[in-house]
PyMOL Python script that loads the backbone (N, CA, C, O; Angstrom):
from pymol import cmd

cmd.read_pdbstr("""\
ATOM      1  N   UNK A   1      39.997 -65.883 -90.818  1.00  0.00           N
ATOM      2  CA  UNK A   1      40.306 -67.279 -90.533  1.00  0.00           C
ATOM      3  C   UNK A   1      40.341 -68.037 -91.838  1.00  0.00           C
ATOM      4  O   UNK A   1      39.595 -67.694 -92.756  1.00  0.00           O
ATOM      5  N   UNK A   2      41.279 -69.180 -91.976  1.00  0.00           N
ATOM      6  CA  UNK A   2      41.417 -69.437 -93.287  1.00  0.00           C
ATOM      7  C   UNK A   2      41.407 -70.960 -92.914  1.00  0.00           C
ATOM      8  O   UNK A   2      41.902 -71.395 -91.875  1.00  0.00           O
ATOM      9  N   UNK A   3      40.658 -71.892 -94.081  1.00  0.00           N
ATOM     10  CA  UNK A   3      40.411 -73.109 -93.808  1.00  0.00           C
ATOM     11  C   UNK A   3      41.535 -73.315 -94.813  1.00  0.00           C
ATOM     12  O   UNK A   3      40.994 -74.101 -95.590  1.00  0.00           O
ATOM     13  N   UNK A   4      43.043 -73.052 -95.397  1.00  0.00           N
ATOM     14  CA  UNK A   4      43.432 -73.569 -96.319  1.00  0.00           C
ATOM     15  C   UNK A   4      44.377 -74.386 -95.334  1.00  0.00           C
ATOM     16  O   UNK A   4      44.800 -73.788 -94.344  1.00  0.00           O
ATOM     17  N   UNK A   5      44.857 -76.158 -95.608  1.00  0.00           N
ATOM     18  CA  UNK A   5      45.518 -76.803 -94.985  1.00  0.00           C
ATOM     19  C   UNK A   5      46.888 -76.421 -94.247  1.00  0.00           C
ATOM     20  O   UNK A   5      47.325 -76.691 -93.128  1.00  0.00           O
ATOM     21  N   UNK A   6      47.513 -75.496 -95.602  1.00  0.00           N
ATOM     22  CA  UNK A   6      48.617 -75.329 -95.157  1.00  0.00           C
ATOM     23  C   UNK A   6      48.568 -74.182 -93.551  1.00  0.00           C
ATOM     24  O   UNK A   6      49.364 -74.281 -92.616  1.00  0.00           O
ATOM     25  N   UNK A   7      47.687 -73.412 -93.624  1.00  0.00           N
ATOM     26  CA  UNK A   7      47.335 -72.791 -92.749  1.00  0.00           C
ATOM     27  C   UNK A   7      46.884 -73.595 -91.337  1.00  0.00           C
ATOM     28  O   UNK A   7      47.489 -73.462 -90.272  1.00  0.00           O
ATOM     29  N   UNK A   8      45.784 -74.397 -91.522  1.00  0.00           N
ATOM     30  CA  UNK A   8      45.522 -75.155 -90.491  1.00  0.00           C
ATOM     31  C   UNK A   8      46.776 -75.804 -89.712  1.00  0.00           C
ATOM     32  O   UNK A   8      46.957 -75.579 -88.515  1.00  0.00           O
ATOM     33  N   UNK A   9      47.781 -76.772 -90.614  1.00  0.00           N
ATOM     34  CA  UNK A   9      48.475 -76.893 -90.058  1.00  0.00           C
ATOM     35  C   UNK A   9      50.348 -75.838 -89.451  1.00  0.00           C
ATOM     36  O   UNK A   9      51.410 -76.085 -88.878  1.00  0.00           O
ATOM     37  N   UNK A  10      49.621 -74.685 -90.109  1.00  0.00           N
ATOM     38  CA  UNK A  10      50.966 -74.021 -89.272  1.00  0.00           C
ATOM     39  C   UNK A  10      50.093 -73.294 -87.565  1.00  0.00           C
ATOM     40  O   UNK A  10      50.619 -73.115 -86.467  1.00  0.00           O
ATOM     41  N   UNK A  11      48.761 -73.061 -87.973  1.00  0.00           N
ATOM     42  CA  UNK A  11      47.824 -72.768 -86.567  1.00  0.00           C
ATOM     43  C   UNK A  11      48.059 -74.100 -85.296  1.00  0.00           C
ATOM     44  O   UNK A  11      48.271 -73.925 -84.096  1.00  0.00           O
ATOM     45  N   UNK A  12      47.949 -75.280 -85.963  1.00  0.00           N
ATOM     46  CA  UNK A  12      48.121 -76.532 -84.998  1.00  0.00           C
ATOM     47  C   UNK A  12      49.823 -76.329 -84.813  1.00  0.00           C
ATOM     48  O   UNK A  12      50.066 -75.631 -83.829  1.00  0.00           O
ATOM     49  N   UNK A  13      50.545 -76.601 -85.247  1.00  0.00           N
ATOM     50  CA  UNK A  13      52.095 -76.174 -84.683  1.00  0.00           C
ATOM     51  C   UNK A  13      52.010 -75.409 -84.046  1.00  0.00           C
ATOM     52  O   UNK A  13      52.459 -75.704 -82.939  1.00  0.00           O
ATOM     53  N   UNK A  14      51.519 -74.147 -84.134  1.00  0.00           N
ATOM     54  CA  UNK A  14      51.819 -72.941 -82.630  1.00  0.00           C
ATOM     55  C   UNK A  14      51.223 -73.151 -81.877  1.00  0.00           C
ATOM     56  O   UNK A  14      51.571 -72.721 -80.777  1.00  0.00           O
ATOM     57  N   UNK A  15      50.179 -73.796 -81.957  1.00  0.00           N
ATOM     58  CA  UNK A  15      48.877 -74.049 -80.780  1.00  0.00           C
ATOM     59  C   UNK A  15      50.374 -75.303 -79.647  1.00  0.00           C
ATOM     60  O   UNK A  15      50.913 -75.001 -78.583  1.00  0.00           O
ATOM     61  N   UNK A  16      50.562 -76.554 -80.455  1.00  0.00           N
ATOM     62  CA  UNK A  16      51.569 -76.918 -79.848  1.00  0.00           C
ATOM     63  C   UNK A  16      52.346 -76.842 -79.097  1.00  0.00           C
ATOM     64  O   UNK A  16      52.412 -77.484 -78.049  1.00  0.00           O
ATOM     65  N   UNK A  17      53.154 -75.963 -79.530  1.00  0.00           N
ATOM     66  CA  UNK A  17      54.353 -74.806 -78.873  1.00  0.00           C
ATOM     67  C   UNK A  17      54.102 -74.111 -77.886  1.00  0.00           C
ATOM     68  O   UNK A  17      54.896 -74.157 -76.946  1.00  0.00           O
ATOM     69  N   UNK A  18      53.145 -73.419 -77.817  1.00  0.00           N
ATOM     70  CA  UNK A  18      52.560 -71.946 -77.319  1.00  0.00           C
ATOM     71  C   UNK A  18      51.324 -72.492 -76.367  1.00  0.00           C
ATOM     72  O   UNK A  18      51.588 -72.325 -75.176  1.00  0.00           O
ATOM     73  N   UNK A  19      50.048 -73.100 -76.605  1.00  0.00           N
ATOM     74  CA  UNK A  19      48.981 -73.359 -75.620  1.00  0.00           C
ATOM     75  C   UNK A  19      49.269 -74.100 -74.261  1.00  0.00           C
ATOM     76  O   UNK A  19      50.067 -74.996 -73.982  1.00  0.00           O
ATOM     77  N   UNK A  20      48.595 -73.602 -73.718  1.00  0.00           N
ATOM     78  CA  UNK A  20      48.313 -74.841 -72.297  1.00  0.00           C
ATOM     79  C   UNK A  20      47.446 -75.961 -73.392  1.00  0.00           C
ATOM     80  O   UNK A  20      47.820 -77.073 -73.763  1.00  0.00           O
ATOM     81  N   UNK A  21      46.841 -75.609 -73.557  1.00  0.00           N
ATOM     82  CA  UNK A  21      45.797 -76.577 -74.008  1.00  0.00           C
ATOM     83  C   UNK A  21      45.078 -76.399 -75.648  1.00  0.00           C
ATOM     84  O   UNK A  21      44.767 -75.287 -76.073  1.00  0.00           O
ATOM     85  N   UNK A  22      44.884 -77.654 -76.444  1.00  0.00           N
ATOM     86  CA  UNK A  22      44.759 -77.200 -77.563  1.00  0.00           C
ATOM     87  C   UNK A  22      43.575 -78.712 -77.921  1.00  0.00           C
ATOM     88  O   UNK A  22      43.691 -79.804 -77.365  1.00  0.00           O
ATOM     89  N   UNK A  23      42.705 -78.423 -78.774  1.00  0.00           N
ATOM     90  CA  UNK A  23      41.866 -79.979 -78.884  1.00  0.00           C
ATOM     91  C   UNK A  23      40.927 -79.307 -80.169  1.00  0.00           C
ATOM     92  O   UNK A  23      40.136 -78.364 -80.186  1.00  0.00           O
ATOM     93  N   UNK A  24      41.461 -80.366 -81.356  1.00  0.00           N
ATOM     94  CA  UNK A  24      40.570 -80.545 -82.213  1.00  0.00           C
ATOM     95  C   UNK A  24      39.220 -81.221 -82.624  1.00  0.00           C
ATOM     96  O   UNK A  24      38.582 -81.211 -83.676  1.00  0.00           O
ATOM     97  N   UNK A  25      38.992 -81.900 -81.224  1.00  0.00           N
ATOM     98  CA  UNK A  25      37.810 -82.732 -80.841  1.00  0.00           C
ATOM     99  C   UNK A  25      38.093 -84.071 -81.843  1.00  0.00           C
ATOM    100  O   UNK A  25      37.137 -84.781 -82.155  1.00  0.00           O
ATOM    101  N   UNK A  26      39.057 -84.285 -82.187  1.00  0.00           N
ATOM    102  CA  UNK A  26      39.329 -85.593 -83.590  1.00  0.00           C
ATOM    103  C   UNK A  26      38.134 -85.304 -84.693  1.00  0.00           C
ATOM    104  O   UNK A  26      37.362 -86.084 -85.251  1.00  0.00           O
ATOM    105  N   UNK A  27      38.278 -83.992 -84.777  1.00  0.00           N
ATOM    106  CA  UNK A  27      37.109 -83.534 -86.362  1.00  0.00           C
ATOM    107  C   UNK A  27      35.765 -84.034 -86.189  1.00  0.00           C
ATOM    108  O   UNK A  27      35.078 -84.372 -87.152  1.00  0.00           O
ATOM    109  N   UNK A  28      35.235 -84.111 -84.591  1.00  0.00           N
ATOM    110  CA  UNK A  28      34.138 -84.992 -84.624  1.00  0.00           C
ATOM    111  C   UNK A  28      33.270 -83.932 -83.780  1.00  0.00           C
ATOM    112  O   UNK A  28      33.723 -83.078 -83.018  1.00  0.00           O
ATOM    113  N   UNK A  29      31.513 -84.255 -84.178  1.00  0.00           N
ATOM    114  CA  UNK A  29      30.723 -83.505 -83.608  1.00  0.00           C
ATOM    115  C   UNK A  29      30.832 -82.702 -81.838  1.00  0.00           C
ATOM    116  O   UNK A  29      31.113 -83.423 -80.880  1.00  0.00           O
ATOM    117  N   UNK A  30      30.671 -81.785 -81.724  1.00  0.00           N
ATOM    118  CA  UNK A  30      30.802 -81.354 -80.020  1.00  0.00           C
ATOM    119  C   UNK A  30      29.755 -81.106 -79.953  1.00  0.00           C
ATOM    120  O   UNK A  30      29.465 -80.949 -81.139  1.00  0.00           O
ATOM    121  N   UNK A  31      28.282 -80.818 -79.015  1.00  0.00           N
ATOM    122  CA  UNK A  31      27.705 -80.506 -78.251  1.00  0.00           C
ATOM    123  C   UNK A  31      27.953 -78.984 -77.688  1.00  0.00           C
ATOM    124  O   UNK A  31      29.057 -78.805 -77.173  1.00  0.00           O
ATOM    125  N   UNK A  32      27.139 -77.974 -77.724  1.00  0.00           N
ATOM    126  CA  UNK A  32      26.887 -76.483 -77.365  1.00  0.00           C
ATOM    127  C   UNK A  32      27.389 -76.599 -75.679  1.00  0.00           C
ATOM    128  O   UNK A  32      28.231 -75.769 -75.335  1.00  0.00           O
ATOM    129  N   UNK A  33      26.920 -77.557 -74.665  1.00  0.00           N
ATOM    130  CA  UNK A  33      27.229 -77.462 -73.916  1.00  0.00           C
ATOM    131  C   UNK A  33      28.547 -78.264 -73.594  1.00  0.00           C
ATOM    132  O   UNK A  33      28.993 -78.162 -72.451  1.00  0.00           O
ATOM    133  N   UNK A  34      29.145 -78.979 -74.424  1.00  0.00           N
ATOM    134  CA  UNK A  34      30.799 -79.182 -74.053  1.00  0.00           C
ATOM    135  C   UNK A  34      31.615 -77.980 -74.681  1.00  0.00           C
ATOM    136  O   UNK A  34      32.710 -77.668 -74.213  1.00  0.00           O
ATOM    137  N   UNK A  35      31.258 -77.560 -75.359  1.00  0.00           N
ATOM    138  CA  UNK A  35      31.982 -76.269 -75.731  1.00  0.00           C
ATOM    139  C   UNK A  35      31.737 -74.820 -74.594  1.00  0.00           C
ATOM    140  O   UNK A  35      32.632 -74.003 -74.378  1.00  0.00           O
ATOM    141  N   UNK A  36      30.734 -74.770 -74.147  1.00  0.00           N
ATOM    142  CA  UNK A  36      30.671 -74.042 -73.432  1.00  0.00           C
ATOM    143  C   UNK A  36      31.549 -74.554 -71.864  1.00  0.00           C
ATOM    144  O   UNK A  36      32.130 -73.760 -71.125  1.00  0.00           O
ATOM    145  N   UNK A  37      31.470 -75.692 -71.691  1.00  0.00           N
ATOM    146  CA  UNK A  37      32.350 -76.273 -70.600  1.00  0.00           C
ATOM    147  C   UNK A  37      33.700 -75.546 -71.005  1.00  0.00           C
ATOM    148  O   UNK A  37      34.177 -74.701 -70.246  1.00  0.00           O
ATOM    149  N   UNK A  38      34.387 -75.915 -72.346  1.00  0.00           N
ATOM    150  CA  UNK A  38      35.627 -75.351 -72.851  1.00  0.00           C
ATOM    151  C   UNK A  38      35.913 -73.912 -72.736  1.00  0.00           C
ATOM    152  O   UNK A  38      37.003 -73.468 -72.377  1.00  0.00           O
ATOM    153  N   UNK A  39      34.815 -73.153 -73.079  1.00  0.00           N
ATOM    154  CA  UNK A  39      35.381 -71.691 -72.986  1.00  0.00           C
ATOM    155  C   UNK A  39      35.017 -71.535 -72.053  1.00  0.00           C
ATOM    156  O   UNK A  39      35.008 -70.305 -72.104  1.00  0.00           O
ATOM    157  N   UNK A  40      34.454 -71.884 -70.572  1.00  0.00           N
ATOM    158  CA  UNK A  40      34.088 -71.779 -69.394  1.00  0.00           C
ATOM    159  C   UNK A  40      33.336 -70.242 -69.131  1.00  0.00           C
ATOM    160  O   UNK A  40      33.776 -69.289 -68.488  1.00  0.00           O
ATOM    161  N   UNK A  41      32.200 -70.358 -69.782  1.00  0.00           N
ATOM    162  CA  UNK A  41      31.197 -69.147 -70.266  1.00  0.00           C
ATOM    163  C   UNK A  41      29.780 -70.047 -70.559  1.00  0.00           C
ATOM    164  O   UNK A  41      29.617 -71.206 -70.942  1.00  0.00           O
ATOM    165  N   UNK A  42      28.866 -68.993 -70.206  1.00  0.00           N
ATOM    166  CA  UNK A  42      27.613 -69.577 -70.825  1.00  0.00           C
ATOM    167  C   UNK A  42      27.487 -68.961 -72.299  1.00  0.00           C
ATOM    168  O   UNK A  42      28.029 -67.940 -72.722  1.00  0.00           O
ATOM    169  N   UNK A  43      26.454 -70.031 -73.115  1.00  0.00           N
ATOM    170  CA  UNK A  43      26.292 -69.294 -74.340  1.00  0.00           C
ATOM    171  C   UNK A  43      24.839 -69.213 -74.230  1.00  0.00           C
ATOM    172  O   UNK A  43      24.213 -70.271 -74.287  1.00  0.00           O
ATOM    173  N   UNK A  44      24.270 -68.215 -74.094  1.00  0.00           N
ATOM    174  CA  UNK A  44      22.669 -67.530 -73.783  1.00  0.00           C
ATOM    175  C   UNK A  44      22.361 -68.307 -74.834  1.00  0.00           C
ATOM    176  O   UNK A  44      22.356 -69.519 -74.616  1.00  0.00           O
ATOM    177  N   UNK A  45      22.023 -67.818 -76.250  1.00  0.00           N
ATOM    178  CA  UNK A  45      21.530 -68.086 -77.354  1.00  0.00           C
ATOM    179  C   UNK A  45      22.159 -69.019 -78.310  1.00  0.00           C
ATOM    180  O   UNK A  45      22.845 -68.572 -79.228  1.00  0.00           O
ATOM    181  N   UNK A  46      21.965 -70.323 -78.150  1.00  0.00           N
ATOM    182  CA  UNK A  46      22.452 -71.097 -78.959  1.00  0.00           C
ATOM    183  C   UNK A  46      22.520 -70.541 -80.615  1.00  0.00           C
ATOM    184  O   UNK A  46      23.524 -70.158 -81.214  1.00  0.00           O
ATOM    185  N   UNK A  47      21.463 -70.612 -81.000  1.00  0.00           N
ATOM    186  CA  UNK A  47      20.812 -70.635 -82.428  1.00  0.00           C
ATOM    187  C   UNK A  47      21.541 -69.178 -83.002  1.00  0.00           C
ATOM    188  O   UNK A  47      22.077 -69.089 -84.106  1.00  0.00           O
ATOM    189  N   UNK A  48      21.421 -67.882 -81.839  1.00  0.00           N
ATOM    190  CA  UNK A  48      22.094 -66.765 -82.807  1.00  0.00           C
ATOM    191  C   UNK A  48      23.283 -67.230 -82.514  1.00  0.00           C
ATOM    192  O   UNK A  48      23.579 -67.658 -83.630  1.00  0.00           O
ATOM    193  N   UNK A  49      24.384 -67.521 -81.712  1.00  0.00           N
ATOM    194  CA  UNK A  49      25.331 -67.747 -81.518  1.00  0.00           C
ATOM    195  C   UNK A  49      25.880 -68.649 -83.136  1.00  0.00           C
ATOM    196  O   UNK A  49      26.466 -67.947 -83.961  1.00  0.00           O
ATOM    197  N   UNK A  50      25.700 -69.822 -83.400  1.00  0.00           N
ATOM    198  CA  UNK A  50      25.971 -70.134 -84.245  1.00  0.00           C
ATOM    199  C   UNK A  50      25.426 -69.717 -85.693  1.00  0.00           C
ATOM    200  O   UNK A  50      25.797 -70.282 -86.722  1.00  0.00           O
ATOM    201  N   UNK A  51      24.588 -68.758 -85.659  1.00  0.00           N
ATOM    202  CA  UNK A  51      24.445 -68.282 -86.867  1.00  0.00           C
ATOM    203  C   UNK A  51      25.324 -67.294 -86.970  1.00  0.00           C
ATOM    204  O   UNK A  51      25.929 -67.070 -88.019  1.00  0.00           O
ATOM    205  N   UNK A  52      25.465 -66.657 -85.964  1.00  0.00           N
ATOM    206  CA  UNK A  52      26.547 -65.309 -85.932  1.00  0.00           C
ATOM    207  C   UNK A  52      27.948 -65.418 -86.305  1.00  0.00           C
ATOM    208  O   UNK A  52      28.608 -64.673 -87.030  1.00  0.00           O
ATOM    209  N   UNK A  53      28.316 -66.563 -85.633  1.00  0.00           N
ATOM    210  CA  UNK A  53      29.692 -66.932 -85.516  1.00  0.00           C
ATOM    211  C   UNK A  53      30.347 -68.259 -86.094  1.00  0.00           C
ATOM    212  O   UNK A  53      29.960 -69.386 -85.785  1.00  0.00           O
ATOM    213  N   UNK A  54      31.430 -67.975 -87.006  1.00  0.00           N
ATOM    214  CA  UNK A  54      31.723 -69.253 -87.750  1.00  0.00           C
ATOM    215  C   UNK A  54      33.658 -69.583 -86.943  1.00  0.00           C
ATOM    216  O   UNK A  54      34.381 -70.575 -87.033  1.00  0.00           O
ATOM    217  N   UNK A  55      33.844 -68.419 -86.327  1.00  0.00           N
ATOM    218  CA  UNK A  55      34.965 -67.740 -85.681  1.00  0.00           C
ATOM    219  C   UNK A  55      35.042 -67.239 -84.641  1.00  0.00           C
ATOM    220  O   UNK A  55      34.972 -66.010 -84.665  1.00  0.00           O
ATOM    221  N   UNK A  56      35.196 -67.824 -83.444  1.00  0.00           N
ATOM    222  CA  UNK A  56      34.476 -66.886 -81.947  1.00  0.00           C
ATOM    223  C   UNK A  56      35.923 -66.854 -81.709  1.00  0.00           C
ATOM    224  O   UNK A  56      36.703 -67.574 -82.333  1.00  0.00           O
ATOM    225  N   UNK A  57      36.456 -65.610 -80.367  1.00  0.00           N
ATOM    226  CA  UNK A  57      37.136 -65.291 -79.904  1.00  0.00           C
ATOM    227  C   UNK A  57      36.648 -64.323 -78.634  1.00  0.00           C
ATOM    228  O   UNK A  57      35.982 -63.288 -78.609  1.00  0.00           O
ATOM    229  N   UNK A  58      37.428 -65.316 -77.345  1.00  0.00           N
ATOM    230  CA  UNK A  58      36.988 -64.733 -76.203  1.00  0.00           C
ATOM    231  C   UNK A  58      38.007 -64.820 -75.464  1.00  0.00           C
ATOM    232  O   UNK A  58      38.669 -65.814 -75.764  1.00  0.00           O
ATOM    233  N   UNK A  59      38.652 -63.937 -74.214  1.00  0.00           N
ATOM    234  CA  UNK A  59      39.555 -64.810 -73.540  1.00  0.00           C
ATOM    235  C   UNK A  59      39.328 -63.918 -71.829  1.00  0.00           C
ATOM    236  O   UNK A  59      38.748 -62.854 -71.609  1.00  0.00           O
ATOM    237  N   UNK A  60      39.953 -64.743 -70.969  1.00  0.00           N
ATOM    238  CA  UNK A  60      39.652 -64.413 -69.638  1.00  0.00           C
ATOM    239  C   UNK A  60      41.496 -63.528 -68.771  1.00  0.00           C
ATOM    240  O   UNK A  60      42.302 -62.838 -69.394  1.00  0.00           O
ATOM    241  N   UNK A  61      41.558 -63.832 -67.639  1.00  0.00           N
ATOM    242  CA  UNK A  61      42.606 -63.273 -67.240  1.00  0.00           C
ATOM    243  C   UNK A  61      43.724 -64.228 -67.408  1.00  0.00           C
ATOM    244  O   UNK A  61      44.856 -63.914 -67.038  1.00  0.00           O
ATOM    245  N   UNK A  62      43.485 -65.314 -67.917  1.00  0.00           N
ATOM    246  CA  UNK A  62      44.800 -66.067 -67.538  1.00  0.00           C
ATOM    247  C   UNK A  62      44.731 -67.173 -69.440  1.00  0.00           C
ATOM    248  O   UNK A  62      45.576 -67.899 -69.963  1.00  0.00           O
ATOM    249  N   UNK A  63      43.693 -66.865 -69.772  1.00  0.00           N
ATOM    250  CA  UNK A  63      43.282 -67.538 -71.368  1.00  0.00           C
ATOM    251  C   UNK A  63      43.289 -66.679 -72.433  1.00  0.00           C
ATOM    252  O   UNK A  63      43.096 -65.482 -72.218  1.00  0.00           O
ATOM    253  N   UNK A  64      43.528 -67.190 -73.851  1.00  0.00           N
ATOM    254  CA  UNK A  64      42.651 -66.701 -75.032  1.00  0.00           C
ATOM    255  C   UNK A  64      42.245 -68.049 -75.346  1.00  0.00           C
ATOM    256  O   UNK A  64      42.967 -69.042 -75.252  1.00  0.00           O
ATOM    257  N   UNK A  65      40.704 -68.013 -75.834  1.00  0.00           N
ATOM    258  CA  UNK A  65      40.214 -69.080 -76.518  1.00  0.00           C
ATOM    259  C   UNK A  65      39.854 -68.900 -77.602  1.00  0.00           C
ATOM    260  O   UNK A  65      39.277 -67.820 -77.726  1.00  0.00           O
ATOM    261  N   UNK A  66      39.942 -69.573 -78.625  1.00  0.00           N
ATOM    262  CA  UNK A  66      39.874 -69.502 -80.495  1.00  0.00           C
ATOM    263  C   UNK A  66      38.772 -70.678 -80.901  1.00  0.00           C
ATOM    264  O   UNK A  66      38.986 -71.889 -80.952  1.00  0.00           O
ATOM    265  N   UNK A  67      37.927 -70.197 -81.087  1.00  0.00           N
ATOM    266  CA  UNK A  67      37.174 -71.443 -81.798  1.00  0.00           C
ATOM    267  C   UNK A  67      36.532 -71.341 -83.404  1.00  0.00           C
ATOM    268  O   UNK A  67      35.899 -70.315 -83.656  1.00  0.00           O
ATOM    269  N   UNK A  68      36.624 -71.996 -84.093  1.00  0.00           N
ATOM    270  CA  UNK A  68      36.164 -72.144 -85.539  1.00  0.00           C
ATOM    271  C   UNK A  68      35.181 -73.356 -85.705  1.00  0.00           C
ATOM    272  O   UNK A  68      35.394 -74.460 -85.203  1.00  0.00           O
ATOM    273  N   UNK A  69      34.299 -73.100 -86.312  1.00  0.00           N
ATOM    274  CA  UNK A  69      32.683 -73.642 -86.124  1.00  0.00           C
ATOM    275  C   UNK A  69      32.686 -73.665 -87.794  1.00  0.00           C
ATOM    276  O   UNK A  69      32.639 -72.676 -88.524  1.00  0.00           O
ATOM    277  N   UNK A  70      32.771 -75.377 -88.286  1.00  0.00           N
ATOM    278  CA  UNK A  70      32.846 -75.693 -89.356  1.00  0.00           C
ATOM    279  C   UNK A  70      31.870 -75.848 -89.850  1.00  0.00           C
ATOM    280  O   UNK A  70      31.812 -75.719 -91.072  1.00  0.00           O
ATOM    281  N   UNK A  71      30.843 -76.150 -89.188  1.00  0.00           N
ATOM    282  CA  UNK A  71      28.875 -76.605 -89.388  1.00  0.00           C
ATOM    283  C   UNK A  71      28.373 -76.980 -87.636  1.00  0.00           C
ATOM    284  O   UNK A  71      28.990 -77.193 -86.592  1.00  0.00           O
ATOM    285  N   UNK A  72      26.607 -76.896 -88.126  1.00  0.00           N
ATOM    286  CA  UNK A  72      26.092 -77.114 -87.298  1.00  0.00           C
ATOM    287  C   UNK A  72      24.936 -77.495 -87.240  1.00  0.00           C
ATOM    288  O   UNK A  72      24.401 -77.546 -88.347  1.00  0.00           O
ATOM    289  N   UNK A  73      24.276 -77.807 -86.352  1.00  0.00           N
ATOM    290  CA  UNK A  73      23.115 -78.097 -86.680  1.00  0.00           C
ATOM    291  C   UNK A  73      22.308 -78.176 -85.151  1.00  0.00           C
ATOM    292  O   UNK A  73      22.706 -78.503 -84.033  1.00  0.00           O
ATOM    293  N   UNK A  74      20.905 -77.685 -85.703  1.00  0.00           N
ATOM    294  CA  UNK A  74      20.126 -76.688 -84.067  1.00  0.00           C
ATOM    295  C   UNK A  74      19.681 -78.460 -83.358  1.00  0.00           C
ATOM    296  O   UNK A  74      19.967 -79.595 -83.739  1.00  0.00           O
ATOM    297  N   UNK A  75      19.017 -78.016 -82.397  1.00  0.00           N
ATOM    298  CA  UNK A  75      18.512 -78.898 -81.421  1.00  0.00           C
ATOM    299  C   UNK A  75      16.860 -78.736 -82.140  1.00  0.00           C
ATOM    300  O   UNK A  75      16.206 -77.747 -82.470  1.00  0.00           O
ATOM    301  N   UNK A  76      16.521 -80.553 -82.197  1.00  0.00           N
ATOM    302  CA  UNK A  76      15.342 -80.640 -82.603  1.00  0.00           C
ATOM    303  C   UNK A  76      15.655 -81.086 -84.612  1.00  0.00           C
ATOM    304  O   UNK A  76      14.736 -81.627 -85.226  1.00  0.00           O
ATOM    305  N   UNK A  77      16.614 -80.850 -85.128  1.00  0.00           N
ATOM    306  CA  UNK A  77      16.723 -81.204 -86.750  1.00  0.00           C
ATOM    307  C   UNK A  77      17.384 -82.302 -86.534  1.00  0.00           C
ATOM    308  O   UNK A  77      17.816 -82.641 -85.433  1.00  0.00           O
ATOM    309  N   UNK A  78      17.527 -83.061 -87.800  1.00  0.00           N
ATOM    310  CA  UNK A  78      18.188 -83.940 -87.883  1.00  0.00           C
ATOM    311  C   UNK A  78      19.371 -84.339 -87.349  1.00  0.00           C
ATOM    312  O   UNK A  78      19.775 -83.219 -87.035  1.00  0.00           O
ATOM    313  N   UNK A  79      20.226 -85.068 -87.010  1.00  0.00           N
ATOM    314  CA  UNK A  79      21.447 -84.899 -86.696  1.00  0.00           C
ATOM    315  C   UNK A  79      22.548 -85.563 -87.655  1.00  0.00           C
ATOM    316  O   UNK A  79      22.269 -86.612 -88.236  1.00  0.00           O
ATOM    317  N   UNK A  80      23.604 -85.047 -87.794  1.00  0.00           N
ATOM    318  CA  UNK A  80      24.238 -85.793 -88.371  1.00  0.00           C
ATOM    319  C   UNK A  80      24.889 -87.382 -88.320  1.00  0.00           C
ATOM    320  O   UNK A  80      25.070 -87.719 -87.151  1.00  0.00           O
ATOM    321  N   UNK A  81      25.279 -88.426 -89.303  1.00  0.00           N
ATOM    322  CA  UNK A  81      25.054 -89.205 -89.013  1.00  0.00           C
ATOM    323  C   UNK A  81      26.203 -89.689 -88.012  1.00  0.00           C
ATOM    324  O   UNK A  81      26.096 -90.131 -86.869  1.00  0.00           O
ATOM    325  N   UNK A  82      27.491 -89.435 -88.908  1.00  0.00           N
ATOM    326  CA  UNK A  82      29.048 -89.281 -87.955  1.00  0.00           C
ATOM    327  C   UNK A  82      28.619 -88.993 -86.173  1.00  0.00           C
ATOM    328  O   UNK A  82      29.500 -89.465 -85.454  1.00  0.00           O
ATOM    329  N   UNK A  83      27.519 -88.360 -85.412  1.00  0.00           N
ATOM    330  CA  UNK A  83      27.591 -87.552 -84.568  1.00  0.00           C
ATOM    331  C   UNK A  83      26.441 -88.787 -83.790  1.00  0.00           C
ATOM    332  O   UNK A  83      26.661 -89.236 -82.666  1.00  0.00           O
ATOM    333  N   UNK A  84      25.234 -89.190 -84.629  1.00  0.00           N
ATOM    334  CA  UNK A  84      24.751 -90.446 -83.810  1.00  0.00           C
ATOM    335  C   UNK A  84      25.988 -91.984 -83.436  1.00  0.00           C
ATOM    336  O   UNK A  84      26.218 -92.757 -82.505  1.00  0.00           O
ATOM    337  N   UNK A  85      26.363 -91.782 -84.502  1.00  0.00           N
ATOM    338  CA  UNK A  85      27.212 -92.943 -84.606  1.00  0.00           C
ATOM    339  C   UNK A  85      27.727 -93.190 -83.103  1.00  0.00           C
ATOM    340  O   UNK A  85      27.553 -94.120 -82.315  1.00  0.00           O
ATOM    341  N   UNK A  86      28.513 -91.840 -83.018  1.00  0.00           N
ATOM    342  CA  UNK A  86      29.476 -91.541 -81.984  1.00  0.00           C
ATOM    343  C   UNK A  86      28.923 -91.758 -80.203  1.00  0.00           C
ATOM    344  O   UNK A  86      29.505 -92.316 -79.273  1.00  0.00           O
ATOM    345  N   UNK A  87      27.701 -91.122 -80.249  1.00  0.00           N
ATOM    346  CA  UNK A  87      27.177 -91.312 -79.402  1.00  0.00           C
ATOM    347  C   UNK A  87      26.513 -92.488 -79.168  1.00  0.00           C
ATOM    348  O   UNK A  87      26.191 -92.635 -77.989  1.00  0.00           O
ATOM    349  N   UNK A  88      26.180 -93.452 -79.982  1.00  0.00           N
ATOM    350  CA  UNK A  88      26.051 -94.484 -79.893  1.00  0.00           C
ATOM    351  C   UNK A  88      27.032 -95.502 -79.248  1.00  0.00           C
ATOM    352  O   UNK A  88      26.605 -96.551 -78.764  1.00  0.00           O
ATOM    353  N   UNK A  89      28.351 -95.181 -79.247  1.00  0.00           N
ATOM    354  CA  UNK A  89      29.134 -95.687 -78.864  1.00  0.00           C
ATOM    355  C   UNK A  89      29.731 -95.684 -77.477  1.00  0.00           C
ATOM    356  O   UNK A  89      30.597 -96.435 -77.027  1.00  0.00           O
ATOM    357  N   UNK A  90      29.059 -94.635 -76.861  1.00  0.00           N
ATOM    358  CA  UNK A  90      29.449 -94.218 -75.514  1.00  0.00           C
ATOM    359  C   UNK A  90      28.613 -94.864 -74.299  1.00  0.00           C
ATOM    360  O   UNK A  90      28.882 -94.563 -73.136  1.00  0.00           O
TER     361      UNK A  90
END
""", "prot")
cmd.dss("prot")
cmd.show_as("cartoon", "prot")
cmd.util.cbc("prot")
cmd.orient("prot")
């Protein structure tokens, strides 16, 4: 998986074209359990899960789902500030 722009944006063009469904969350914090809503799976282990995986790939009979996990941060640490903000707002 490659974070170089030009890449990102030829991945978002096919996602376009090609997905039912495609969501960059607007580059903003998600929650373990809205993501798990998304890949419609439980994730047992939060904490190994995101240590394991910076790149998950799973898909069902009628899906592939692609996810890339830019940072994170566990339940109980600080949070980021972008991510209170947000929720503050809701």
């Amino acid at each position: 998986m490659s974070n170089e722009q030009t890449d990102l944006q030829q991945l978002e063009s096919f996602c376009f074209q090609f997905a039912e469904k495609f969501d960059d969350f607007n580059e903003d914090w998600v929650t373990m359990d809205r993501l798990s809503i998304e890949l419609q799976q439980d994730i047992e282990n939060e904490e190994n899960f995101l240590k394991r995986n910076t790149f998950f790939e799973t898909s069902d009979s009628l899906s592939v789902y692609l996810v890339s996990i830019r940072d994170y941060r566990l339940r109980a640490t600080l949070a980021p500030f972008e991510y209170v903000k947000m929720i503050s707002k809701e």
